[in-house]
mmCIF file as Biopython writes it, N, C-alpha, C and O atoms, coordinates in Angstrom:
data_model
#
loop_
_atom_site.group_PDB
_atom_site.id
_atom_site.type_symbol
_atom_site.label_atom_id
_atom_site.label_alt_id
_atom_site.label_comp_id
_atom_site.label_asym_id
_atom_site.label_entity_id
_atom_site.label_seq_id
_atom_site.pdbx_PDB_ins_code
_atom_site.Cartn_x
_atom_site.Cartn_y
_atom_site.Cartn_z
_atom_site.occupancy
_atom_site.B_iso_or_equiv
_atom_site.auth_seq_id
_atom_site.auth_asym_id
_atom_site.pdbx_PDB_model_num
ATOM 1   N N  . UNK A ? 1  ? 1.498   -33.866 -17.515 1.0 0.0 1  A 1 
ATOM 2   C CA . UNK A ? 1  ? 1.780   -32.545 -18.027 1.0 0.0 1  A 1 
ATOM 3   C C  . UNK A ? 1  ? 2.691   -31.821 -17.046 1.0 0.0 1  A 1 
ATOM 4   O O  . UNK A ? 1  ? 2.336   -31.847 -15.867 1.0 0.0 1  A 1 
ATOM 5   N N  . UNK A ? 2  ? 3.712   -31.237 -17.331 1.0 0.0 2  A 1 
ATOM 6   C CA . UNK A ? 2  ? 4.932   -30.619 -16.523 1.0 0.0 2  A 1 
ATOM 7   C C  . UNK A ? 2  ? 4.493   -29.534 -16.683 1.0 0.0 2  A 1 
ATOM 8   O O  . UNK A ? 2  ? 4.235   -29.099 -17.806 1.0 0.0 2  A 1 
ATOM 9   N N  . UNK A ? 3  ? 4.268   -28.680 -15.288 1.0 0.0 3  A 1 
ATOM 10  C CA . UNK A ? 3  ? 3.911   -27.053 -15.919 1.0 0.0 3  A 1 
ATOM 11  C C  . UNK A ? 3  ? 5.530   -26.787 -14.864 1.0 0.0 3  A 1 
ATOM 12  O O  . UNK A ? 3  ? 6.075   -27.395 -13.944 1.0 0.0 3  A 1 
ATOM 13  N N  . UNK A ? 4  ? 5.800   -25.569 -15.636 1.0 0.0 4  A 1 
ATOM 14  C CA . UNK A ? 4  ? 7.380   -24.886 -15.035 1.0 0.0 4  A 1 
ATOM 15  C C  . UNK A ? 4  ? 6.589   -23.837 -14.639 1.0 0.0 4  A 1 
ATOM 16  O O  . UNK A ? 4  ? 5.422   -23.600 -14.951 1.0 0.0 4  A 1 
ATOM 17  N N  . UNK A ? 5  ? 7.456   -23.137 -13.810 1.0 0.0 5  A 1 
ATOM 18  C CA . UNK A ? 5  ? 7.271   -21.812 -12.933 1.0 0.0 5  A 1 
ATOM 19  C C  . UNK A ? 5  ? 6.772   -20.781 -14.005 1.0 0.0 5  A 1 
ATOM 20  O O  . UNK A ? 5  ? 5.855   -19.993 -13.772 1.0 0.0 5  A 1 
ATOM 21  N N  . UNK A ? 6  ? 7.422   -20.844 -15.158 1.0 0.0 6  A 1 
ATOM 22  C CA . UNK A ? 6  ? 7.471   -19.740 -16.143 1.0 0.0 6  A 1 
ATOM 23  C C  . UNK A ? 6  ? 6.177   -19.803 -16.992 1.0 0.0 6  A 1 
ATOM 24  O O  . UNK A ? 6  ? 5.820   -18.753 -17.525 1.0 0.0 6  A 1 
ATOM 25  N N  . UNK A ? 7  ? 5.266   -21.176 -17.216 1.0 0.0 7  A 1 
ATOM 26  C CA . UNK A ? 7  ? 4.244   -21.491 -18.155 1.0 0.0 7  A 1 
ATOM 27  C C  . UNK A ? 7  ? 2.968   -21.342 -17.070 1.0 0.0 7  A 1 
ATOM 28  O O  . UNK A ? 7  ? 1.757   -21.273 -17.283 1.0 0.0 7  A 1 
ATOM 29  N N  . UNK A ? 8  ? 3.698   -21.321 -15.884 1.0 0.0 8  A 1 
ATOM 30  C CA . UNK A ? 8  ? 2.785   -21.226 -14.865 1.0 0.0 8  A 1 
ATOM 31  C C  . UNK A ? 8  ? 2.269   -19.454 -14.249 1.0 0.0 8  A 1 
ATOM 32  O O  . UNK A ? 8  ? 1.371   -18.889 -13.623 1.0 0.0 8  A 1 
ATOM 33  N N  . UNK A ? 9  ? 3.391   -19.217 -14.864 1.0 0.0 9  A 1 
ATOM 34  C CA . UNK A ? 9  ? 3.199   -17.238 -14.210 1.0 0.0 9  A 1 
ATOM 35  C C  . UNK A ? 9  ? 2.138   -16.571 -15.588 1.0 0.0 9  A 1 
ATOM 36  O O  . UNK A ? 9  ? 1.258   -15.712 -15.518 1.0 0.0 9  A 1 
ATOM 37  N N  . UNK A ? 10 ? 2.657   -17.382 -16.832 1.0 0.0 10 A 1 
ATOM 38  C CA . UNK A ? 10 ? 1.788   -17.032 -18.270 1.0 0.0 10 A 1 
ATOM 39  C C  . UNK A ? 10 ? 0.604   -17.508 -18.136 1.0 0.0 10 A 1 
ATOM 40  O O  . UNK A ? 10 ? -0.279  -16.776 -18.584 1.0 0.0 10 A 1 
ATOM 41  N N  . UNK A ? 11 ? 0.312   -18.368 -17.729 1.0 0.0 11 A 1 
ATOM 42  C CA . UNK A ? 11 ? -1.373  -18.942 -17.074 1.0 0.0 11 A 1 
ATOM 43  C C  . UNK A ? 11 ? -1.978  -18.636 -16.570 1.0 0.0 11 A 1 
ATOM 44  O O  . UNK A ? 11 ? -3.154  -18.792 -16.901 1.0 0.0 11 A 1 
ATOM 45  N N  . UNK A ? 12 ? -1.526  -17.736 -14.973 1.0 0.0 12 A 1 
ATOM 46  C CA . UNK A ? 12 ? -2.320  -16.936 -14.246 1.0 0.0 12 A 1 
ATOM 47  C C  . UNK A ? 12 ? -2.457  -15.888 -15.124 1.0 0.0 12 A 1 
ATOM 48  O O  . UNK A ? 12 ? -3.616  -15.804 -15.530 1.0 0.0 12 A 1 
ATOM 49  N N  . UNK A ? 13 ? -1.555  -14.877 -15.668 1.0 0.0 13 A 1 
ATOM 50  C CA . UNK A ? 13 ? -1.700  -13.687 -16.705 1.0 0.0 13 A 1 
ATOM 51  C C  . UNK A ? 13 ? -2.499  -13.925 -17.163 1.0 0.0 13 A 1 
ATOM 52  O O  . UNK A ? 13 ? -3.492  -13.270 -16.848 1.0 0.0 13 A 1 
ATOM 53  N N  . UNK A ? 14 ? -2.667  -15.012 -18.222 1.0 0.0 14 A 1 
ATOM 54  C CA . UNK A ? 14 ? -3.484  -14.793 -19.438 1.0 0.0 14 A 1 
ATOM 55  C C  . UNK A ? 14 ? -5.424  -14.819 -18.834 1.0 0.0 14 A 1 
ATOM 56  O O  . UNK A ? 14 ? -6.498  -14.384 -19.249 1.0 0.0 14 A 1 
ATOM 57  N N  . UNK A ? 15 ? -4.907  -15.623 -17.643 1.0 0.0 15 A 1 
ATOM 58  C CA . UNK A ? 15 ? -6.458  -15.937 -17.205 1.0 0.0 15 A 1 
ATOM 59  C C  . UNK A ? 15 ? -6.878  -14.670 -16.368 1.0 0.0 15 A 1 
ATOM 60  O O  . UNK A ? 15 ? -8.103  -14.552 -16.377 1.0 0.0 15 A 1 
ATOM 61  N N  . UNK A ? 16 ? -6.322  -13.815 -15.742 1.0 0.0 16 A 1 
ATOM 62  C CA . UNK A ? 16 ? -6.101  -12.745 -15.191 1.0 0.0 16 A 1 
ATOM 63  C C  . UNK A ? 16 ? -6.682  -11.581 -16.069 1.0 0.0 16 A 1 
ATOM 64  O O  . UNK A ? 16 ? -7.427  -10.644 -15.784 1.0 0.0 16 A 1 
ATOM 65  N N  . UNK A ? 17 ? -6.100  -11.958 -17.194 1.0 0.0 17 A 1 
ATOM 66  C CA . UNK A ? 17 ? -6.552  -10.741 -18.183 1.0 0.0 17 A 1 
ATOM 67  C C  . UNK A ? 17 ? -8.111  -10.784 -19.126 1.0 0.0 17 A 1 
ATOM 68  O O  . UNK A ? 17 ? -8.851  -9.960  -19.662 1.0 0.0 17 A 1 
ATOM 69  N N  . UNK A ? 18 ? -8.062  -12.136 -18.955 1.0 0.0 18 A 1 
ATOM 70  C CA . UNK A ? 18 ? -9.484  -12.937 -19.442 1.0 0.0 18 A 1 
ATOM 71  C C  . UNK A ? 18 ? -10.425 -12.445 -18.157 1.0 0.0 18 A 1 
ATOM 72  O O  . UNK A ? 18 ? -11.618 -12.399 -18.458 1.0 0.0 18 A 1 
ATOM 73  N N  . UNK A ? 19 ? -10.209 -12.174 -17.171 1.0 0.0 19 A 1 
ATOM 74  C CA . UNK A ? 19 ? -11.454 -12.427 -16.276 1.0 0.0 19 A 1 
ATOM 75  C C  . UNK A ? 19 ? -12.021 -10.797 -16.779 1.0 0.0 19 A 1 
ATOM 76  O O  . UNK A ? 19 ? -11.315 -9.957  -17.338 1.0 0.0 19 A 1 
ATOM 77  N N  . UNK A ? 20 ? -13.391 -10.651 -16.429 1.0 0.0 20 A 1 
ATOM 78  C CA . UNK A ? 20 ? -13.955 -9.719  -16.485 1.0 0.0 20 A 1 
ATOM 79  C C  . UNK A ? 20 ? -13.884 -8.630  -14.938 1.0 0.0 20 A 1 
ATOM 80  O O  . UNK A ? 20 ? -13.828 -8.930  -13.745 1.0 0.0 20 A 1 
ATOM 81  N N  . UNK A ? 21 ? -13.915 -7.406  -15.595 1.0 0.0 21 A 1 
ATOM 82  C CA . UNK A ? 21 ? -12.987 -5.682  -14.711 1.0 0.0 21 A 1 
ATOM 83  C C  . UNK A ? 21 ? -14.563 -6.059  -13.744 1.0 0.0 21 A 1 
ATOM 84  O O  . UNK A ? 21 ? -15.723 -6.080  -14.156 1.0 0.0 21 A 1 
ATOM 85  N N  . UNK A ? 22 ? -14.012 -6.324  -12.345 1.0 0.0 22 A 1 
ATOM 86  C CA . UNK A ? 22 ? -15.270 -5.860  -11.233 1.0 0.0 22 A 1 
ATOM 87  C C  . UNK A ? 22 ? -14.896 -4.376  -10.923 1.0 0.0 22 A 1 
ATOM 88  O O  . UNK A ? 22 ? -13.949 -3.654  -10.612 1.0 0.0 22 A 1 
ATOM 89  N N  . UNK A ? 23 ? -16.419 -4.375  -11.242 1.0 0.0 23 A 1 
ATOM 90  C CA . UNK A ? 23 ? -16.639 -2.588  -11.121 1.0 0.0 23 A 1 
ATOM 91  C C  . UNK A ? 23 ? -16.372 -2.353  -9.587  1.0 0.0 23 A 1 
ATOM 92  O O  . UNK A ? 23 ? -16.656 -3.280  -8.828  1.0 0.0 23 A 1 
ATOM 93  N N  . UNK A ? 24 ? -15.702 -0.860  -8.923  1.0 0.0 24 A 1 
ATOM 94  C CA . UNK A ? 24 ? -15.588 -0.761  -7.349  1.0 0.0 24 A 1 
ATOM 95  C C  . UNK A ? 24 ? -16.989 -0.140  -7.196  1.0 0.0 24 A 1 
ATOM 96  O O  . UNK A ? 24 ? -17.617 0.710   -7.828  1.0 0.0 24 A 1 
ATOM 97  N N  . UNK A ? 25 ? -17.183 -0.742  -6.331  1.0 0.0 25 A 1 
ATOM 98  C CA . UNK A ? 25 ? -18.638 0.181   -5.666  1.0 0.0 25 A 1 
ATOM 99  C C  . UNK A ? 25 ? -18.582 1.192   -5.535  1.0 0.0 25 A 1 
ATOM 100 O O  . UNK A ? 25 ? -17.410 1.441   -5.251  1.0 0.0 25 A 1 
ATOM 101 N N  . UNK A ? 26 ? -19.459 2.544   -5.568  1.0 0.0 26 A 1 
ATOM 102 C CA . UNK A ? 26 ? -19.512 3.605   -5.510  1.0 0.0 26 A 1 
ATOM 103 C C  . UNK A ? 26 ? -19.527 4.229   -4.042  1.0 0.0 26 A 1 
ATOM 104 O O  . UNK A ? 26 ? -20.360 4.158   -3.139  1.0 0.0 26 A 1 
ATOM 105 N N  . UNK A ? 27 ? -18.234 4.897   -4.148  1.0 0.0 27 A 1 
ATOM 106 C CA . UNK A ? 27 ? -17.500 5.526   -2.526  1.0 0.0 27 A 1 
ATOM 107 C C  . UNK A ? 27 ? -19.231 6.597   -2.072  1.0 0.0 27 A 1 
ATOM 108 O O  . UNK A ? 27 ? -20.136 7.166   -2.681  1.0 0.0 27 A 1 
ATOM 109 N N  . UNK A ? 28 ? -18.914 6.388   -0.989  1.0 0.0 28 A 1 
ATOM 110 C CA . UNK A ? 28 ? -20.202 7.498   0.161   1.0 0.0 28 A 1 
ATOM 111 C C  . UNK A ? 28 ? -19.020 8.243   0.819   1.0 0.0 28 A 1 
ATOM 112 O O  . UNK A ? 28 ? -17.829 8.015   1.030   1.0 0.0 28 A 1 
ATOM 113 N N  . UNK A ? 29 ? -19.807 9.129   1.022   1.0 0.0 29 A 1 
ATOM 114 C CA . UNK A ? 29 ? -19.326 10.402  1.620   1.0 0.0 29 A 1 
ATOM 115 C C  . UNK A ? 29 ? -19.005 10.153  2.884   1.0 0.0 29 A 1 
ATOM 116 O O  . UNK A ? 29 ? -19.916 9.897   3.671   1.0 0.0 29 A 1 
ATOM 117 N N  . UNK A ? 30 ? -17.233 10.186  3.465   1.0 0.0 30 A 1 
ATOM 118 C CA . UNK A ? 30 ? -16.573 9.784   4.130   1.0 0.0 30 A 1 
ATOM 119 C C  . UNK A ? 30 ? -16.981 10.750  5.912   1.0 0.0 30 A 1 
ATOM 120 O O  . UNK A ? 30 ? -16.977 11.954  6.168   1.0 0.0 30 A 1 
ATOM 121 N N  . UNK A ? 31 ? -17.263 9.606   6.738   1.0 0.0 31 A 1 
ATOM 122 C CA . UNK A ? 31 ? -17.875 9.776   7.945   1.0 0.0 31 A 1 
ATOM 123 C C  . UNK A ? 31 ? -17.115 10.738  8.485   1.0 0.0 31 A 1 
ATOM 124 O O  . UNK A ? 31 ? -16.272 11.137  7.682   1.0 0.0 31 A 1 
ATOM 125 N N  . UNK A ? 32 ? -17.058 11.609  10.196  1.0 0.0 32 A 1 
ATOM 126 C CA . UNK A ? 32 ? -16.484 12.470  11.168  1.0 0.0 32 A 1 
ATOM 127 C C  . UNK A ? 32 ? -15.658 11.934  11.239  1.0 0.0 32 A 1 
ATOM 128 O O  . UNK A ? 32 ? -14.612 12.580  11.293  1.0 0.0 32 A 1 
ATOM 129 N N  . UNK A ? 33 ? -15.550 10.096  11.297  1.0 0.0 33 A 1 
ATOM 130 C CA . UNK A ? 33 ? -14.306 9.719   11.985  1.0 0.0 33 A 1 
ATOM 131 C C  . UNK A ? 33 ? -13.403 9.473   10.856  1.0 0.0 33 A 1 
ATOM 132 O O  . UNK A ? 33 ? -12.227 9.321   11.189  1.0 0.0 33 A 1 
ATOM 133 N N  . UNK A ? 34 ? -13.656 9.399   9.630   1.0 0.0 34 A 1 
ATOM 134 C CA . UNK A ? 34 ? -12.553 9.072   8.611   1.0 0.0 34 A 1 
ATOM 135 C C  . UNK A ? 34 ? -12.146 10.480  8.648   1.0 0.0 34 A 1 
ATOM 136 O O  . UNK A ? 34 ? -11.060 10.629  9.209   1.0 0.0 34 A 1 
ATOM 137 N N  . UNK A ? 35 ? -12.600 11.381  8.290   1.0 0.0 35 A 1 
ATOM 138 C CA . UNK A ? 35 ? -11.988 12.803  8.463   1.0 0.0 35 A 1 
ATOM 139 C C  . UNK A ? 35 ? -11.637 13.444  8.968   1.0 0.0 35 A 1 
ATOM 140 O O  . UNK A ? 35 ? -11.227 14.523  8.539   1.0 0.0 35 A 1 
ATOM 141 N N  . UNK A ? 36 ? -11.633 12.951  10.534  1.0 0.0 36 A 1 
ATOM 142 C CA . UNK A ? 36 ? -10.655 13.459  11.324  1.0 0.0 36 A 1 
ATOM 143 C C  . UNK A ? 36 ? -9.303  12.583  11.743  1.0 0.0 36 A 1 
ATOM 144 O O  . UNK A ? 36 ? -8.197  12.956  12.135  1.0 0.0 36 A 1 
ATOM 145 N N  . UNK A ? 37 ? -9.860  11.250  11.492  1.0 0.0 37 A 1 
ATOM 146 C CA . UNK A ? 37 ? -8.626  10.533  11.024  1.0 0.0 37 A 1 
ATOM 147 C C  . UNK A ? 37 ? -7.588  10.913  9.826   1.0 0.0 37 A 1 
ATOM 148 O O  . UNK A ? 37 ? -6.375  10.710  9.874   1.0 0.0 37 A 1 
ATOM 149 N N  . UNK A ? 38 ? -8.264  11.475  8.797   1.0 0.0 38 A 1 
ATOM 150 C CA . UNK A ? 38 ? -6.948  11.948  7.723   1.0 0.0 38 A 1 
ATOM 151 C C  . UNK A ? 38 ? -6.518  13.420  8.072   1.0 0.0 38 A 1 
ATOM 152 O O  . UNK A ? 38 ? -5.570  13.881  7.436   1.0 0.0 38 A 1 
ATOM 153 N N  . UNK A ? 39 ? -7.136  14.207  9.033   1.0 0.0 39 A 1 
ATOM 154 C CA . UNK A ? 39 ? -6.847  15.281  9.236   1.0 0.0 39 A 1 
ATOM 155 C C  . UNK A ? 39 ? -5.620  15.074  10.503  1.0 0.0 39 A 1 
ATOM 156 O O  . UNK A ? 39 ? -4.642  15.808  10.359  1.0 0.0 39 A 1 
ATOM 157 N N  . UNK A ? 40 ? -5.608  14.523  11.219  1.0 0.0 40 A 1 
ATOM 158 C CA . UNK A ? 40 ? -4.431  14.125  12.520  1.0 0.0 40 A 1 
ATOM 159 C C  . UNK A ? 40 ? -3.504  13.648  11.594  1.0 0.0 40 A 1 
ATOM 160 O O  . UNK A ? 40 ? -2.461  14.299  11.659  1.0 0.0 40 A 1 
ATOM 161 N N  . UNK A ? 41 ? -3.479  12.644  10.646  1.0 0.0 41 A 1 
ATOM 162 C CA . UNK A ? 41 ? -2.385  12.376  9.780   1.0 0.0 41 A 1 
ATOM 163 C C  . UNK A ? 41 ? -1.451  13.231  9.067   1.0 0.0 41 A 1 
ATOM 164 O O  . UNK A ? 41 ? -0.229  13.341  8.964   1.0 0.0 41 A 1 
ATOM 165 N N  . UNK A ? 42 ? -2.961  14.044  8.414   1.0 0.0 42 A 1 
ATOM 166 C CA . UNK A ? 42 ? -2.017  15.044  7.857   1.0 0.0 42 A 1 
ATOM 167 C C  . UNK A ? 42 ? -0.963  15.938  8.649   1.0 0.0 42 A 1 
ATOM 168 O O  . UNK A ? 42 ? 0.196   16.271  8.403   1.0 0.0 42 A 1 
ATOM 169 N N  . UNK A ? 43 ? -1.822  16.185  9.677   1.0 0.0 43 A 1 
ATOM 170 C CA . UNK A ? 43 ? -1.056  17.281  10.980  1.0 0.0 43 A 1 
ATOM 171 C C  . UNK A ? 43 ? 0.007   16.654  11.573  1.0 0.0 43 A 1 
ATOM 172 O O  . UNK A ? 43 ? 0.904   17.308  12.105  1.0 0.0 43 A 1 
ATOM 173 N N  . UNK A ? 44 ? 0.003   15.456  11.540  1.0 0.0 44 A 1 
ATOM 174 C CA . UNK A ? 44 ? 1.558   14.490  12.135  1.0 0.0 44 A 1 
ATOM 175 C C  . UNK A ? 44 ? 2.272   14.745  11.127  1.0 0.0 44 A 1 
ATOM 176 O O  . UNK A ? 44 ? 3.349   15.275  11.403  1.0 0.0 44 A 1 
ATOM 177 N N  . UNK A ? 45 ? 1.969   14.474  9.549   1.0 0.0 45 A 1 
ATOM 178 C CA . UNK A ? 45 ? 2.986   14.260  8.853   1.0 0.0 45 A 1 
ATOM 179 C C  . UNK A ? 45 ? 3.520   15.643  8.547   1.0 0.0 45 A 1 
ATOM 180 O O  . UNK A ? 45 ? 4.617   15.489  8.010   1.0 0.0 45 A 1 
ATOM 181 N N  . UNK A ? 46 ? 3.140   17.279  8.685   1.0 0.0 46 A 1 
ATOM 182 C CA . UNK A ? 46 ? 3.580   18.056  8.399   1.0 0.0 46 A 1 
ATOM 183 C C  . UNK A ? 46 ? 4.362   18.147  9.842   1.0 0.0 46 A 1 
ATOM 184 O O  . UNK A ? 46 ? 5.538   18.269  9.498   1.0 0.0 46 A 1 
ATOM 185 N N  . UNK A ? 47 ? 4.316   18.153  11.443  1.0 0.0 47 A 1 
ATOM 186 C CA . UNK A ? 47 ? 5.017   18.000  12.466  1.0 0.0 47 A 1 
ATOM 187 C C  . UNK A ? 47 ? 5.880   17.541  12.336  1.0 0.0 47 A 1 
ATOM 188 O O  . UNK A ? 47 ? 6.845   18.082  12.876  1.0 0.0 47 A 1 
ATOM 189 N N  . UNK A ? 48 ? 6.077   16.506  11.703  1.0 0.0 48 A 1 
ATOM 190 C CA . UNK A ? 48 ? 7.400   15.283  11.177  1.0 0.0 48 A 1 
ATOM 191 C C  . UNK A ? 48 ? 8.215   15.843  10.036  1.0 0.0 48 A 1 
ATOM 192 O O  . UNK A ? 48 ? 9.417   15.625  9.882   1.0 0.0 48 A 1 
ATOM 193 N N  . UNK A ? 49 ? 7.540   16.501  9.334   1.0 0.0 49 A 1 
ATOM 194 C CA . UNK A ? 49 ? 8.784   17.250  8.374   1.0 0.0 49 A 1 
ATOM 195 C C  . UNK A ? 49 ? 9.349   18.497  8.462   1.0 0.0 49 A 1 
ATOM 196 O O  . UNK A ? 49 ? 9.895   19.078  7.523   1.0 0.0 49 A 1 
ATOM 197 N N  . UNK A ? 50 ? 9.171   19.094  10.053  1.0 0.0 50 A 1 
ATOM 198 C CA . UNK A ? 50 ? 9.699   19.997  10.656  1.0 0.0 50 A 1 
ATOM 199 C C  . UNK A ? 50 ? 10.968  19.873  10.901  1.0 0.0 50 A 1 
ATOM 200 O O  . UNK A ? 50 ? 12.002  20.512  10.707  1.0 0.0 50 A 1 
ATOM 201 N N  . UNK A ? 51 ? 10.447  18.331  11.649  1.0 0.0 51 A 1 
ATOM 202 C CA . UNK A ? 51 ? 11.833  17.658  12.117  1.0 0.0 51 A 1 
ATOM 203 C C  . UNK A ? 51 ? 13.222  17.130  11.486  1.0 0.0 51 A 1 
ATOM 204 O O  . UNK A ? 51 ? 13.277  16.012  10.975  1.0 0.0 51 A 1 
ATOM 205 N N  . UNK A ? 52 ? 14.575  18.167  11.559  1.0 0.0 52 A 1 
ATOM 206 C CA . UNK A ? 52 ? 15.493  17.856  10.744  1.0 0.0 52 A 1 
ATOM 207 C C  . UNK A ? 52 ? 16.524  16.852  11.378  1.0 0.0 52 A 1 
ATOM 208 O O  . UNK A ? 52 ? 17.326  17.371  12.155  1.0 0.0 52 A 1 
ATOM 209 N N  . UNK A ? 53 ? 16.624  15.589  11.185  1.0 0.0 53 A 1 
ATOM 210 C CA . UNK A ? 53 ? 17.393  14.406  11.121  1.0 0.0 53 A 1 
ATOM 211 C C  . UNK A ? 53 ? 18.381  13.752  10.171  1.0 0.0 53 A 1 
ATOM 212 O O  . UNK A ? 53 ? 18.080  13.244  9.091   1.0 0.0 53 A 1 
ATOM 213 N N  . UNK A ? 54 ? 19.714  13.833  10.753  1.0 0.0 54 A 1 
ATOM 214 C CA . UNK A ? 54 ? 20.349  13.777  10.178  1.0 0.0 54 A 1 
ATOM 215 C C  . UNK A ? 54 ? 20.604  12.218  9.489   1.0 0.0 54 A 1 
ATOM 216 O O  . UNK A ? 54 ? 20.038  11.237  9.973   1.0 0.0 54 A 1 
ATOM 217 N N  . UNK A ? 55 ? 21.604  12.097  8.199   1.0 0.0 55 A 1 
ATOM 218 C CA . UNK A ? 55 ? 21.241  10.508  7.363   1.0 0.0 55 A 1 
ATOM 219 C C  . UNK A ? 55 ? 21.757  9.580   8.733   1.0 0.0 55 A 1 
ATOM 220 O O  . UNK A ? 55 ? 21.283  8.470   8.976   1.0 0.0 55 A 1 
ATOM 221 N N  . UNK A ? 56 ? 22.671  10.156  9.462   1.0 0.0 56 A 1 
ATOM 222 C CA . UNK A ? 56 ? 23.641  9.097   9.997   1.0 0.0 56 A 1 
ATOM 223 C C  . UNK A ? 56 ? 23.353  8.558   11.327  1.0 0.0 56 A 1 
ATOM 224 O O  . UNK A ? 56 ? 24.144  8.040   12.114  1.0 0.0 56 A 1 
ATOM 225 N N  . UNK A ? 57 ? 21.119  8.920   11.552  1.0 0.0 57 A 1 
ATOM 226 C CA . UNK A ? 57 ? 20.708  8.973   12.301  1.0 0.0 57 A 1 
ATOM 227 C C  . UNK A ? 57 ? 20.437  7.118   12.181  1.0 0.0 57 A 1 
ATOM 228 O O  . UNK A ? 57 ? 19.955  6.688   11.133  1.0 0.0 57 A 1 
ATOM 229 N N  . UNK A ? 58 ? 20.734  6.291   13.144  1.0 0.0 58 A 1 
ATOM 230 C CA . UNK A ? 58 ? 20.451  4.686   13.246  1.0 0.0 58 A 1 
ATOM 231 C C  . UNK A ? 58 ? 18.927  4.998   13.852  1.0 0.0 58 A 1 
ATOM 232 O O  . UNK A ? 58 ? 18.636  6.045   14.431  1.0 0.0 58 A 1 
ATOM 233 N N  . UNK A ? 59 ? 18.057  3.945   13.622  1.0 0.0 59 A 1 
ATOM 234 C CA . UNK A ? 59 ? 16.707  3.560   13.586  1.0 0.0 59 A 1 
ATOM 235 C C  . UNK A ? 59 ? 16.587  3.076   15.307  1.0 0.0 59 A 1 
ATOM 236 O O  . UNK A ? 59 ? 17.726  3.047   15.772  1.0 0.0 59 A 1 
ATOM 237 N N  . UNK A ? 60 ? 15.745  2.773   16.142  1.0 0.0 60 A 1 
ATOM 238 C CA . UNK A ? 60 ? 15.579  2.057   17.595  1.0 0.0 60 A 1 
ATOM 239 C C  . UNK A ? 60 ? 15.768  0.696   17.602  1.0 0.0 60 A 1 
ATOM 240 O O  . UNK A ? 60 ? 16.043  0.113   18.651  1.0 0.0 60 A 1 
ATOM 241 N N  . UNK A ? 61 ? 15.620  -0.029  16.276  1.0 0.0 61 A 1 
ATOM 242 C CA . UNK A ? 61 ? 15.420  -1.012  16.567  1.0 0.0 61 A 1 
ATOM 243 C C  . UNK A ? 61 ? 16.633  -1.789  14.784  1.0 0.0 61 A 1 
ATOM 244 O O  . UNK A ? 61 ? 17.268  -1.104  13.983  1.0 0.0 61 A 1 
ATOM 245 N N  . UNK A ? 62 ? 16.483  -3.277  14.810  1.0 0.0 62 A 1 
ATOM 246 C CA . UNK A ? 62 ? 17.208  -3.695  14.060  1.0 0.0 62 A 1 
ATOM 247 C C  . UNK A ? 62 ? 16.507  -5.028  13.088  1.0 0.0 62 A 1 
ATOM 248 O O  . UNK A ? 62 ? 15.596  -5.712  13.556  1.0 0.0 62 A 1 
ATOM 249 N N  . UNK A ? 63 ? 16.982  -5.233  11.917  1.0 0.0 63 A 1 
ATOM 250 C CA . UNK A ? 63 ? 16.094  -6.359  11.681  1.0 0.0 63 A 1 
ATOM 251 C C  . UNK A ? 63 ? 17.579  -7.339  11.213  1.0 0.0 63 A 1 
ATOM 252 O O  . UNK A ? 63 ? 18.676  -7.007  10.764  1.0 0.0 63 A 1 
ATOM 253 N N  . UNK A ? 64 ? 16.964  -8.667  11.578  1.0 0.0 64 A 1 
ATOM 254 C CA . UNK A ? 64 ? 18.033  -9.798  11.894  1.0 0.0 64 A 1 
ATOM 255 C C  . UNK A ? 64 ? 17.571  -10.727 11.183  1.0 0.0 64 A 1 
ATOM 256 O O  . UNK A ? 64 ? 16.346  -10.828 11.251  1.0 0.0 64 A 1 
ATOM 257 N N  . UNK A ? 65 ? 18.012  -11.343 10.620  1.0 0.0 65 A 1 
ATOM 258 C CA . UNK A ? 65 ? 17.351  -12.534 9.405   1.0 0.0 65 A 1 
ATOM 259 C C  . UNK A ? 65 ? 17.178  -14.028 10.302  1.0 0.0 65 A 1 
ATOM 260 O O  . UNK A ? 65 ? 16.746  -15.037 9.744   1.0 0.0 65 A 1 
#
């Protein structure tokens, strides 16, 4: 039996869609440290959009194939 790339992407789908929805467990009420973890985030990311940078600003570093 020859399966191609293409009869092969329709196979995972169809079985994908066949499997039965796992329910997510029910979230608990997020600890001191998750919430002060999203609270420093937030406070960086509004610090960071203070900051006006221009487009023709190059990055530190480079990516090379």
């Amino acid at each position: 039996m020859d399966v191609t790339r293409r009869s092969l992407a329709q196979i995972l789908i169809a079985s994908a869609a066949a499997a039965p929805a796992v329910a997510a467990p029910p979230q608990s009420e997020p600890d001191e440290e998750t919430r002060s973890a999203h609270e420093a985030l937030r406070n960086n990311a509004q610090q960071l959009s203070k900051i006006d940078l221009p487009m023709a600003t190059e990055p530190a570093f480079q990516f090379k194939a």
